[in-house]
C-alpha positions in Angstrom: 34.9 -75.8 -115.2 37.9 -75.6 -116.9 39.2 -72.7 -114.8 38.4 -75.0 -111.9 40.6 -78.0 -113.4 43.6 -75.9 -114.0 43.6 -74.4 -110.7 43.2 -77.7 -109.1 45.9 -79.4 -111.3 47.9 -76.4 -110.2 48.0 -76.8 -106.7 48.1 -80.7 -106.6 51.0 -81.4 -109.0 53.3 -78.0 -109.8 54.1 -78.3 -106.2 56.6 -80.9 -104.9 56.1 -79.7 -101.2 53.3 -81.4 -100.1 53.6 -78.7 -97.0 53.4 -75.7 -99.3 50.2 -77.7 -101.2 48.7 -78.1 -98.2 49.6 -74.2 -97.7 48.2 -73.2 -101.1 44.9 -75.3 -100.7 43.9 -73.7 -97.1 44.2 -70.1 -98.6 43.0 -70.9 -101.4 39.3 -72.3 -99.0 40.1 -69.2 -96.8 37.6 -66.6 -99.0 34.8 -69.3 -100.0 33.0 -70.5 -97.0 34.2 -67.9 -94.7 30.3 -66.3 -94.4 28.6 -69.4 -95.3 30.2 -72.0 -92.7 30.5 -71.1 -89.3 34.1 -71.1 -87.8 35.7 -71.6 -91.1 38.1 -68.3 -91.1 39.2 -69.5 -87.1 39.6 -73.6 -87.8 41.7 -72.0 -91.4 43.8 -70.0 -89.3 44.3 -72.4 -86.9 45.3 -75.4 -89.0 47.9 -72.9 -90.5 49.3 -72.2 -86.9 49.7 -75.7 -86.2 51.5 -76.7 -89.3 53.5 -73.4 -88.6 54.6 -74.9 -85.5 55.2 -78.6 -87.1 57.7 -76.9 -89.8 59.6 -74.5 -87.3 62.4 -76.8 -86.9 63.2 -76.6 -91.1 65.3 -74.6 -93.0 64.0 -70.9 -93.8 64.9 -67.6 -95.1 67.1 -65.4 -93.9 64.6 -62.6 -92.4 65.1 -58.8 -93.6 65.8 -56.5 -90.8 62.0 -54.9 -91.3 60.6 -58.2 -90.8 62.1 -59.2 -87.9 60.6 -55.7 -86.1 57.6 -56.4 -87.1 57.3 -59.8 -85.7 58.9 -57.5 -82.3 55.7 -55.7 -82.8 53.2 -58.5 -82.8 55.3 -59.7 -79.3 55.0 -56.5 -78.0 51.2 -56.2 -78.3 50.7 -59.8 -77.0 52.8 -58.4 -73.8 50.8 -55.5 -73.5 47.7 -57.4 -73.0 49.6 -59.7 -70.4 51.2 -56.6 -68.4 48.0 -55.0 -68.3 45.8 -58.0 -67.5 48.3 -58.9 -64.5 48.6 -55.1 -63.3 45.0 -55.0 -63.1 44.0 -58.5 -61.7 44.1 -60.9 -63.6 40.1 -62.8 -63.7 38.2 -64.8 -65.9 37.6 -62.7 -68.4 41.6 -62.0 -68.9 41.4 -65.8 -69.5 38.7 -65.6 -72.1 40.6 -63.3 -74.1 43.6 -64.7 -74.0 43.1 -67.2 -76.8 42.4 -64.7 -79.0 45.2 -62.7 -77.9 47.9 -65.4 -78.7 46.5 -65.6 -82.3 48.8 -62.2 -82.4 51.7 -64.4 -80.8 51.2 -67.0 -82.9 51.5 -64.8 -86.0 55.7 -65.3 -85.6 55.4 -69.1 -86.4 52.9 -68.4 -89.2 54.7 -65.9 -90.6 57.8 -68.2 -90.4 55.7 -70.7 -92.7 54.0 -68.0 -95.6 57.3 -66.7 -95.8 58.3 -69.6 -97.1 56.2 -69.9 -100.3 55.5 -67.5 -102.5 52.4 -67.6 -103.9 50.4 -67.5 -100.9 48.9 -64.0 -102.1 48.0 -65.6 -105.4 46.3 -68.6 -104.2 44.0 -66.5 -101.4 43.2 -64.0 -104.6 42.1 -67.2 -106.6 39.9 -68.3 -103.5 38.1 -64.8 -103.9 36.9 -65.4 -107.2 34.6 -67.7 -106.5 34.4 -66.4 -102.2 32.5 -63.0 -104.1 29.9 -65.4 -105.7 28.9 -67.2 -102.2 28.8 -64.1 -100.4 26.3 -62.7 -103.1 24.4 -66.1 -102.8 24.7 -65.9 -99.0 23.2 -62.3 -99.1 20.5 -62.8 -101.5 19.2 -66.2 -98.8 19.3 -63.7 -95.7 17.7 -60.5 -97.2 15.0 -63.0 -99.6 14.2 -65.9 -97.9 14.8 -65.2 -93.8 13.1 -63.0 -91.5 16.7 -60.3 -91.5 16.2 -58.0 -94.0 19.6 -57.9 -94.3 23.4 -60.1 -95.4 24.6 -61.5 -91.9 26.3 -64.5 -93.2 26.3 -67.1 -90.4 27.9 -64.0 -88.3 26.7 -60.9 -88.8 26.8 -57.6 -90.7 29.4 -56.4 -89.3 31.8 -58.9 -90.5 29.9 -60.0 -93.8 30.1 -56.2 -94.8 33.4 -55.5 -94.1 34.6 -58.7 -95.4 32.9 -58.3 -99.0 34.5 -54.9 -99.5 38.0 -56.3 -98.3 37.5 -59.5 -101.2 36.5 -56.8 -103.4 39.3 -54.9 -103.3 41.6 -57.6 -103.2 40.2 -58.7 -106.7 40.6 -55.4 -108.1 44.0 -55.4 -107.3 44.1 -58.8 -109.0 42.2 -57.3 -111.8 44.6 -54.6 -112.4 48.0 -56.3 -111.9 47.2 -59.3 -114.2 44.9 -57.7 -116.7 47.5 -57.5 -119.3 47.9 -62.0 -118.8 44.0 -62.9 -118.1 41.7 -64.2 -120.5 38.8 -62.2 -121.5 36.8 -64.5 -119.8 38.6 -64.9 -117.2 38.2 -60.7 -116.5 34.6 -61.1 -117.1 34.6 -63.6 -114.0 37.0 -61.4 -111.9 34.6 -58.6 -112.9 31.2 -60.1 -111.7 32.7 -61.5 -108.6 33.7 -58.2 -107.5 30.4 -56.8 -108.4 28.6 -59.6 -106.5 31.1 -58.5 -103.2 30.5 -54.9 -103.5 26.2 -55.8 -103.9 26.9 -58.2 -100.5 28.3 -55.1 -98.5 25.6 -52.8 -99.6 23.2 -55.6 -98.4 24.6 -55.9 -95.5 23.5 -52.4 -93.5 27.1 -51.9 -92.5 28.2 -48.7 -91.7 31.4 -49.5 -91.3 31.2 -51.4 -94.7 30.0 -48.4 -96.5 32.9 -46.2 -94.9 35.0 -48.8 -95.8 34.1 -49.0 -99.3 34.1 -45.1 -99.9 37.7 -44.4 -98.3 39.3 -47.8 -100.1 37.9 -46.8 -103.4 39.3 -42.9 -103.3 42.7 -44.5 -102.0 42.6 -47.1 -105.0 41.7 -44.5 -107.4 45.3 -43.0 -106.4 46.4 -46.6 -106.7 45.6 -48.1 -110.1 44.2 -44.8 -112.0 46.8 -43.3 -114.4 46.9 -39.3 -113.6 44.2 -38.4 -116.8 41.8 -40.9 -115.6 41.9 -40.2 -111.4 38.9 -37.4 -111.8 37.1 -40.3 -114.3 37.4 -42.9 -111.8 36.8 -40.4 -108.6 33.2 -39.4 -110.8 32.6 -43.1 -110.9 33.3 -43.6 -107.0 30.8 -41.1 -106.3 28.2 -42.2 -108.5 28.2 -45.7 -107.5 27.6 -44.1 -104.2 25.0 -41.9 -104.5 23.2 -44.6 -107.2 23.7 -47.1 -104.6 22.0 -45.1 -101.6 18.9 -44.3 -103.7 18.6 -47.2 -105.1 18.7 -49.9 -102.1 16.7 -49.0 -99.3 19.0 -50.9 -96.7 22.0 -48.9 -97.7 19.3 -45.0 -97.6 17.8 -46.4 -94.4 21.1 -47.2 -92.6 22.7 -43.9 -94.1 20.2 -41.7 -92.7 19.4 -43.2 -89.3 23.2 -42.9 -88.9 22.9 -39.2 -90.0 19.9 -38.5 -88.0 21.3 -39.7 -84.5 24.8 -38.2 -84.8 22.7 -34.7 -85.1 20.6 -35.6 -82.1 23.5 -36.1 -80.1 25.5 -32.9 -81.1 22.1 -31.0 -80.6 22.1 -32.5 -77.0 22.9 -30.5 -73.9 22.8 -33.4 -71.7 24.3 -36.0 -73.2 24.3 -38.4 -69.5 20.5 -38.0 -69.3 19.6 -37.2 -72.8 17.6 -40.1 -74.8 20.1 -39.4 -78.0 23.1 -41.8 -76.4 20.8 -44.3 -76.6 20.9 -44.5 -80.5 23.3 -47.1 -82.5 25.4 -44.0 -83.6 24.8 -42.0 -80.1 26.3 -44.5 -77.9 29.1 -44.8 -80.2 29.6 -41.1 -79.6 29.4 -41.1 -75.6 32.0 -44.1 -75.7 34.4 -41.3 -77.0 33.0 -38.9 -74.9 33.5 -40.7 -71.9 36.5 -42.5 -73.2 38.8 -39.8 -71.7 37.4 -40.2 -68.1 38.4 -44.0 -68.2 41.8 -43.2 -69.8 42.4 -41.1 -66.5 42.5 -44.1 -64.3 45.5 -45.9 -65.7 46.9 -44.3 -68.4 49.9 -46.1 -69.3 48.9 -49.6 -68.9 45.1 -49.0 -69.1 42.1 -50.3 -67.1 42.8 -54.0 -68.1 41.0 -55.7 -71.1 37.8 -57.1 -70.5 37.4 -54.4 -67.7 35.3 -51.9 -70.2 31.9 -52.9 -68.6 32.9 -52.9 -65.1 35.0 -49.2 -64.8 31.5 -47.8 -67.3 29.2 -48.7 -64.7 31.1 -47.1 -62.3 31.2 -43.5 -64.0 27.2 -44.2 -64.9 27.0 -44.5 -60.8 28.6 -41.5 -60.9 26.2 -39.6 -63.1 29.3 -38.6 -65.4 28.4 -40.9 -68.7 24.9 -42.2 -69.7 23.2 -45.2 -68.7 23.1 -46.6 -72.3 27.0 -47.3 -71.8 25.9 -50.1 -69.3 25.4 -53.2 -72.0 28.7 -52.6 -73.6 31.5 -54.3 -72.9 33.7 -52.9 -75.2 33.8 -49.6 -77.6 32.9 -50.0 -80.9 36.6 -48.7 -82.0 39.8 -50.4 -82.0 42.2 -47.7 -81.0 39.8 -46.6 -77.8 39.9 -50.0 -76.5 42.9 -49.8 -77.1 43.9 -47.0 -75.3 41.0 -47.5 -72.1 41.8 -51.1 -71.9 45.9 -50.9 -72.3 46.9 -47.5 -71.9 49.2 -45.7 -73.9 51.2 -48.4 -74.5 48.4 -50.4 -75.6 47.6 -47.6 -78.3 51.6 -47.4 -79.5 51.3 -51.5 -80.0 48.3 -51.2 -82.2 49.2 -48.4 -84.2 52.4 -50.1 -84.8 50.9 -53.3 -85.7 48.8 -51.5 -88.3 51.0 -48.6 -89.4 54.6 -50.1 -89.5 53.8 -52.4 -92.2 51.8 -49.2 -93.9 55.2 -46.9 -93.3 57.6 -49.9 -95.3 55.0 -49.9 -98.1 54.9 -46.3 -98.7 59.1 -45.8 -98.4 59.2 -48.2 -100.9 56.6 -47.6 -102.8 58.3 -46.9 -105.8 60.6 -49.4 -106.3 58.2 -52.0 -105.4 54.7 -50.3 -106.1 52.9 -53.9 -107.1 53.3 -55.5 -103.9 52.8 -52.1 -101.6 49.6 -51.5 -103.4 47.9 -54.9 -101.9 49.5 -54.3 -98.5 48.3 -50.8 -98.1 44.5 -51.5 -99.4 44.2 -54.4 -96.7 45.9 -51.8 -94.3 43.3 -48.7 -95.3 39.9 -50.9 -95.5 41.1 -52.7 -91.9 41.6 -49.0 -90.4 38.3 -47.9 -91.8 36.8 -50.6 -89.8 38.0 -50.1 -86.9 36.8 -47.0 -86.6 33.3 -48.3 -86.0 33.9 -52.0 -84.9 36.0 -53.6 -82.1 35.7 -56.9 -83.0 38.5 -56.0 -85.4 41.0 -57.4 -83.0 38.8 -58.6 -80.3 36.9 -61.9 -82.0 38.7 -65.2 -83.3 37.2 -65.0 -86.9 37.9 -61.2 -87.4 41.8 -60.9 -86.4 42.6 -64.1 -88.4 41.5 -62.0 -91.6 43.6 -58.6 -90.1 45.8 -60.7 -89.5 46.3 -63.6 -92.4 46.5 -60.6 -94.8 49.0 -58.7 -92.9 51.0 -61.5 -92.9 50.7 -62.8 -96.7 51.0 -59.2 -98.5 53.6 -58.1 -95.7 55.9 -60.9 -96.7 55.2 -60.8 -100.2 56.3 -57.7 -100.2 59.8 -58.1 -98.3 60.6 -61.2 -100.4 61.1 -59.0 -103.4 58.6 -61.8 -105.4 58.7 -62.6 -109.2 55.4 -61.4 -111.1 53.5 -64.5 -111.2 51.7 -65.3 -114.4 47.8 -66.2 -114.3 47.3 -67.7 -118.0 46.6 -71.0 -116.8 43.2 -69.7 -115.9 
């Protein structure tokens, strides 16, 4: 309770911006209902847009030269969606897509406004505390007292998982660049919560979760293990792993169904007529298989977005790609869509979206290795799950996390910030 207080305290009177309070208190919510009340990571996002736009006509910081490219970058892959969606007629479903699309348009006003303050990273880290308890609490409701079997949150695996490994990274990094000012009981709290985020991701059945997890955690080991502990904390790593798949039946099960159709489908010799695309993991392998064919028809500018569904059932006409492609309407990876629905193009404006930020971290990594260590964990787990999962930059609630945490650590990071201290907790 006390923790609670001072935080509270905090944010409504060590603030005289009632803007930047406002700020503080809507990252701080962004992590604690995000899987528990539906619509909560959009409406966040949103509100943060419009106050964006309400504060554009202020005063604000001179922007570094790497900032101002980057916010180049987020206009460049809102225009490739609009070149490609008017080069291949522009329908309904162009329209559908397009508020989700300016989301990466509106990120130039946003970032205008988090730039501003600096302890936007703090307060969203503070929100994940207690955001790791829910999730857990959320999980244990859906896999105990519902019919699923499994942690969907009131979306579904796929964003429940991923997001619990994200909040559990984040408070590792928390964990490890404040250790030396927390409270002991304040790293017992930290420590739990990430605990309870890492149990919630297991829980959840996501594959893409458990790949994320596995390739987060090796690139944190490089991150916050001093050289004679890395093989220490790689051993640990890899037996949380193996204790965790032989100990949880959701995680063994999804693990070895995965396993199991990925060798059907290599085995196969027909893979249009062959029952083995029809398998979660099979059809995720004849979208890459067949990925090249639709690349082929446009591939500068792509097919158009939204298109996916209609060009597939063309080739599946054709007896060139397997009838299980035809109730898809996207591929279940960010940088095919990306590539089939926009081209080339559309591949160079996602990669740079992800990877420019990524490159500015790791050239300055030295000098400022705090606040490139945050960036590059959000960059890594986010890459990870895209791999497996399109949603990453296709749905509302999904791309304001990518997003939001690009923005915060990415401006954190060029503002050359002060350590912050977190003994009031």
């Amino acid at each position: 309770m006390k923790i609670a207080e001072n935080l509270l305290n905090k944010v409504l009177f060590s603030y005289p911006d009632k803007t930047e309070r406002i700020v503080y208190l809507l990252l701080f919510l962004f992590p604690i209902a995000g899987m528990s009340v539906r619509h909560w990571i959009t409406n966040i996002f949103n509100l943060l847009v419009i106050i964006s736009l309400f504060t554009l006509s202020k005063p604000r910081t001179q922007l570094q030269k790497q900032e101002k490219i980057f916010l180049w970058i987020c206009f460049f892959y809102f225009s490739m969606f609009i070149i490609s969606s008017v080069a291949n007629d522009w329908g309904r479903i162009q329209t559908y897509y397009l508020g989700t699309e300016l989301r990466f348009l509106m990120v130039i006003p946003l970032y205008l406004l988090l730039r501003r303050y600096p302890d936007c990273s703090i307060w969203l880290l503070y929100g994940s505390i207690l955001g790791g308890f829910i999730l857990l609490a959320q999980a244990y409701y859906d896999v105990y007292y519902t019919d699923d079997q499994i942690a969907q949150g009131v979306y579904s695996k796929n964003i429940i998982g991923p997001f619990s490994v994200l909040i559990g990274f984040w408070l590792s990094y928390l964990l490890w660049h404040y250790k030396v000012s927390l409270k002991r009981l304040t790293i017992f709290i930290i420590s739990f919560s990430i605990i309870s985020a890492f149990i919630t991701a297991g829980l959840s059945g996501s594959r893409g979760a458990y790949a994320g997890f596995i390739i987060t955690g090796l690139a944190c080991i490089l991150f916050f293990s001093k050289p004679r502990w890395m093989i220490a904390s790689l051993v640990l790593i890899i037996m949380s792993t193996y204790f965790s798949y032989h100990s949880s039946s959701i995680i063994k099960n999804g693990v070895d169904v995965a396993v199991k159709d990925f060798q059907l489908y290599i085995q196969a010799d027909d893979h249009v007529n062959d029952k083995s695309s029809y398998t979660s993991t099979g059809v995720r392998l004849e979208m890459i298989r067949t990925s090249l064919i639709l690349i082929s028809n446009n591939p500068l500018i792509g097919i158009g977005p939204g298109n996916y569904s209609k060009y597939t059932q063309i080739i599946i006409n054709n007896k060139t790609a397997s009838p299980a492609l035809a109730s898809y309407r996207h591929p279940h990876n960010v940088f095919i869509d990306a590539i089939i629905a926009k081209g080339i193009l559309g591949l160079i404006s996602v990669l740079m979206l992800f990877y420019y930020p990524a490159i500015i971290y790791i050239k300055q990594y030295k000098v400022k290795k705090v606040t490139a260590v945050i960036g590059l964990i959000h960059i890594i787990a986010i890459s990870v799950f895209s791999l497996t999962d399109h949603s990453v930059v296709l749905m509302n609630n999904y791309t304001s996390i990518l997003l939001l945490g690009i923005v915060i650590f990415f401006s954190e990071h060029t503002r050359n910030r002060k350590k912050y201290s977190t003994s009031t907790t």
